[in-house]
C-alpha positions as CSV (number, residue, x, y, z in Angstrom):
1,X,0.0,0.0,0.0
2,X,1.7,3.0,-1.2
3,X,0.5,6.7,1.0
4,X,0.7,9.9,-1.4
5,X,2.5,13.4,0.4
6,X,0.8,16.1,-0.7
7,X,2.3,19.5,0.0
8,X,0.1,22.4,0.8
9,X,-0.2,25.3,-2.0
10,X,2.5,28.2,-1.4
11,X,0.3,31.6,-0.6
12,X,4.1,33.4,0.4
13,X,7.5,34.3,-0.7
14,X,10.2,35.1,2.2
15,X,11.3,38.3,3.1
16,X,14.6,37.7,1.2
17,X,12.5,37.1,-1.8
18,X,10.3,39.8,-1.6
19,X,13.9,42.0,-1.1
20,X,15.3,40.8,-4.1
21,X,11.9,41.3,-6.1
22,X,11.9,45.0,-5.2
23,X,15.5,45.3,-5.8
24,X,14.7,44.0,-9.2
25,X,12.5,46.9,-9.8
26,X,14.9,49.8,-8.8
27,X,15.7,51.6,-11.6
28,X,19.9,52.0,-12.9
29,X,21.0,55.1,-11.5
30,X,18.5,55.8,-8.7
31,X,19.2,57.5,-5.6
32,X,17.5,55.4,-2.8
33,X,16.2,55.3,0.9
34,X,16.0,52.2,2.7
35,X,13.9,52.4,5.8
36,X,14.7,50.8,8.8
37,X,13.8,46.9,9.4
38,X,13.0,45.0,6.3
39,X,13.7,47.0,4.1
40,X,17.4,47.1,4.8
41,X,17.8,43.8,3.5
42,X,17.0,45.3,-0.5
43,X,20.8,46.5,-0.2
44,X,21.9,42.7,-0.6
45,X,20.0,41.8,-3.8
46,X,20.8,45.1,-6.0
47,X,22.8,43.9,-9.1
48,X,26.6,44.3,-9.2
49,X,26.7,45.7,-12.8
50,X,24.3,48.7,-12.4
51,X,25.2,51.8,-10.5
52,X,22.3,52.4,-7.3
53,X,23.2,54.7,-5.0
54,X,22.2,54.1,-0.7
55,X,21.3,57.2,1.1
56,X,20.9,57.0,4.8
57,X,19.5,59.0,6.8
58,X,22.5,59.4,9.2
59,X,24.9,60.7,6.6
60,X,26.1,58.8,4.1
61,X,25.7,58.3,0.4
62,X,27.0,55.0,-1.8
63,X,26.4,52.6,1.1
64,X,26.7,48.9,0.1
65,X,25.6,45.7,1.5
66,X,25.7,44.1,4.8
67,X,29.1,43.6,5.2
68,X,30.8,39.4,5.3
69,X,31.4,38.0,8.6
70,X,34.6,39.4,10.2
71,X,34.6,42.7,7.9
72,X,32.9,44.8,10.4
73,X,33.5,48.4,10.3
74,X,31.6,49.8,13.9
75,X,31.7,53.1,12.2
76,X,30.1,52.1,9.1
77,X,26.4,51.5,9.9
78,X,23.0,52.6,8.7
79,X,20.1,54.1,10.7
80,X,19.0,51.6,11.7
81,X,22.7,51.0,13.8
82,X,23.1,47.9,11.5
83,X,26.6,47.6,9.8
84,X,26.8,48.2,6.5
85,X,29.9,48.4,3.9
86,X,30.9,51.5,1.3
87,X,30.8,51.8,-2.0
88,X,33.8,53.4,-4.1
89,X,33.7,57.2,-4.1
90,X,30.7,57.2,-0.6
91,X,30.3,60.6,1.0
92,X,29.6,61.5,4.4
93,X,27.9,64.9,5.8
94,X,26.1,66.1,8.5
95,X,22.7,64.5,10.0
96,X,21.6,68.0,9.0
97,X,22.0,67.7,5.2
98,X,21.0,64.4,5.0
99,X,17.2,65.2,6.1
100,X,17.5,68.5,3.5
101,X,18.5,65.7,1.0
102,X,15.5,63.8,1.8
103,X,13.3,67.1,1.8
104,X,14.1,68.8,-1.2
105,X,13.2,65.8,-3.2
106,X,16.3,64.6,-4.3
107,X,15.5,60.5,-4.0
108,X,14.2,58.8,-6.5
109,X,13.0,55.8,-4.2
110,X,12.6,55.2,-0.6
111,X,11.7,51.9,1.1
112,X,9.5,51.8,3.7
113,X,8.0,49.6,6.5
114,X,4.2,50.2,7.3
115,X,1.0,49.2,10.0
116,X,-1.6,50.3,7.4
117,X,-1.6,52.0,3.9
118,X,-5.0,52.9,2.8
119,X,-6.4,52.6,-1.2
120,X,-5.5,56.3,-1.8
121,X,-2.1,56.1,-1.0
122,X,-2.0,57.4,2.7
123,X,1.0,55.7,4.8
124,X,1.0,55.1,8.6
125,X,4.2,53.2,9.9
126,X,5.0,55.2,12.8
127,X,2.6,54.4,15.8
128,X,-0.2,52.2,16.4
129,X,-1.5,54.7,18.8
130,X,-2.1,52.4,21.4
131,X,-1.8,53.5,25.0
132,X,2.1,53.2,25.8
133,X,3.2,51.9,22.3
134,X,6.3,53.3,21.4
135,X,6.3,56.0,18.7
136,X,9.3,55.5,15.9
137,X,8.7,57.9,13.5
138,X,12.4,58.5,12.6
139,X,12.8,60.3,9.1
140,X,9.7,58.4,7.6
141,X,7.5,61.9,7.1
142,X,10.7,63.3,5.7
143,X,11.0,60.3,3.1
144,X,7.6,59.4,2.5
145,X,6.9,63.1,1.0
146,X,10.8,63.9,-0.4
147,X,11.1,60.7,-2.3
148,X,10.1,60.4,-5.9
149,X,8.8,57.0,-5.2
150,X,7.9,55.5,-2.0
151,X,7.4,51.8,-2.3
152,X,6.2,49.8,0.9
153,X,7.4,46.1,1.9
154,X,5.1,44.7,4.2
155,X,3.5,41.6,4.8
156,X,0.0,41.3,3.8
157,X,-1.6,40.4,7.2
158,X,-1.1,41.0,10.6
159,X,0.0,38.7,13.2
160,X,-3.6,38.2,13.9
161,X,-4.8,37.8,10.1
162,X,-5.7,41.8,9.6
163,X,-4.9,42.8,6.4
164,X,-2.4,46.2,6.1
165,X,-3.9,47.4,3.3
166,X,-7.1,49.3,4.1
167,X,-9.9,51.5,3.0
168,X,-9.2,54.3,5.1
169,X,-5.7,54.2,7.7
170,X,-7.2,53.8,11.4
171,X,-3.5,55.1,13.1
172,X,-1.9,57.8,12.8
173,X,-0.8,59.0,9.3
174,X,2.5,59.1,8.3
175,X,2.1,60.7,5.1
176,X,-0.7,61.9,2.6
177,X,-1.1,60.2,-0.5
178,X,2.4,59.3,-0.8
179,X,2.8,55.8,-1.8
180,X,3.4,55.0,-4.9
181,X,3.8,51.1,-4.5
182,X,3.1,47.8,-2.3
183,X,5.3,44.9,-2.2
184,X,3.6,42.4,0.6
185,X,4.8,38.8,0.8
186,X,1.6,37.6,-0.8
187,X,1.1,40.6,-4.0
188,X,2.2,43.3,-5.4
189,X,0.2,46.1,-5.1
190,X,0.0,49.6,-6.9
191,X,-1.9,52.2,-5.7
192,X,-4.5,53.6,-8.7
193,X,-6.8,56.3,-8.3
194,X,-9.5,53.8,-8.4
195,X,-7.9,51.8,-5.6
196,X,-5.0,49.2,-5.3
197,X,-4.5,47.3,-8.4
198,X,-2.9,44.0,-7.7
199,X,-0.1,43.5,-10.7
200,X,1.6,40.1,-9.6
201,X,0.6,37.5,-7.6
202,X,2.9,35.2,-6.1
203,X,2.5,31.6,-5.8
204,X,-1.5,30.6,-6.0
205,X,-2.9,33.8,-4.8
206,X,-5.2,35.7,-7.4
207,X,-6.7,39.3,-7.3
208,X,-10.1,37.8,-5.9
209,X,-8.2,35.8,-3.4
210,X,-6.1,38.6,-2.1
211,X,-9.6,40.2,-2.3
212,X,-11.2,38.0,-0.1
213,X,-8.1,38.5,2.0
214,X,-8.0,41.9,2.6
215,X,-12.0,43.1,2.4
216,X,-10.9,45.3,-0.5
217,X,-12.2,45.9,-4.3
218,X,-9.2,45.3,-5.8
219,X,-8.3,46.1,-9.8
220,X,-6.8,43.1,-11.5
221,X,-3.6,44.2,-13.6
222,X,-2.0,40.8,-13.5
223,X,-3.5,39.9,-16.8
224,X,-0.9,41.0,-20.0
């Protein structure tokens, strides 16, 4: 008697897929953010042979990846205090410029983190605004309205099955009608002025899937 295995359907790609996918999607040339958490990880899966250039908001430009084990520089690290490496020909400047860099719209694409982001583009990532939670707003409202592009990496759901992406944002807003994309570890996600439009789905999740998922009306651009 012979018993068939039969393995469940994949519904998620890892975080260090979902990092490589958006680095896939950075344009040559860009001057980029990466926000604090997740996002960091993006600076590992940029490709050699094009030239992307790492701001941080501590005060460096043309940081690298995450640097080999033993290659440690404790004065080389990004703002989120994790170490990082340089790339030929980095700058460093005041904490100072770095924020007017990020304000006068000189990033082409920032990375961020988020808690919600509602179907007309509205980020909150800061604060949950429960009673004693921790506020960590950083330079997020600096990049999420300086940047050219702000793309989110998030997972889809909560811990307890919400979904992030929303109708209308319930915490406090980080920024206004600022993002311009959604990479969750379910879909991708741009955000239309007729709502989010999911335009790739990874393993067997479909727009009415995702849309049963999140409560949302979603616009299916996965189609081409």
């Amino acid at each position: 008697m012979t018993t068939e295995s039969h393995t469940a359907p994949s519904t998620r790609i890892s975080r260090q897929e979902l990092a490589a996918r958006i680095a896939a999607d950075i344009p040559e040339g860009s001057f980029v953010n990466l926000g604090i958490g997740a996002p960091t990880r993006v600076a590992n899966y940029l490709p050699a042979d094009e030239e992307i250039i790492l701001h941080t908001d501590n005060g460096m430009l043309g940081m690298g990846e995450a640097p080999a084990e033993g290659q440690i520089d404790p004065d080389l690290i990004n703002a989120g205090k994790q170490p990082v490496t340089e790339q030929a020909g980095a700058a460093y400047f005041h904490h100072a410029d770095s924020f007017a860099m990020m304000r006068g719209g000189h990033l082409d694409v920032c990375v961020l983190g988020a808690f919600q982001v509602a179907a007309n583009g509205d980020l909150a990532n800061w604060s949950t605004g429960a009673p004693g939670a921790i506020p960590a707003i950083g330079g997020a409202m600096d990049l999420a309205i300086g940047a050219k592009s702000v793309y989110v990496m998030t997972d889809l759901l909560t811990k307890t099955g919400e979904s992030k992406l929303v109708d209308t944002c319930s915490y406090p807003l980080t920024g206004a009608g600022c993002v311009t994309r959604v990479y969750t570890d379910h879909a991708i996600f741009d955000v239309t002025p007729d709502g989010f439009a999911v335009t790739e789905a990874f393993g067997d999740n479909t727009a009415l899937s995702l849309a049963a998922l999140t409560g949302l009306s979603l616009i299916d651009a996965t189609a081409k």
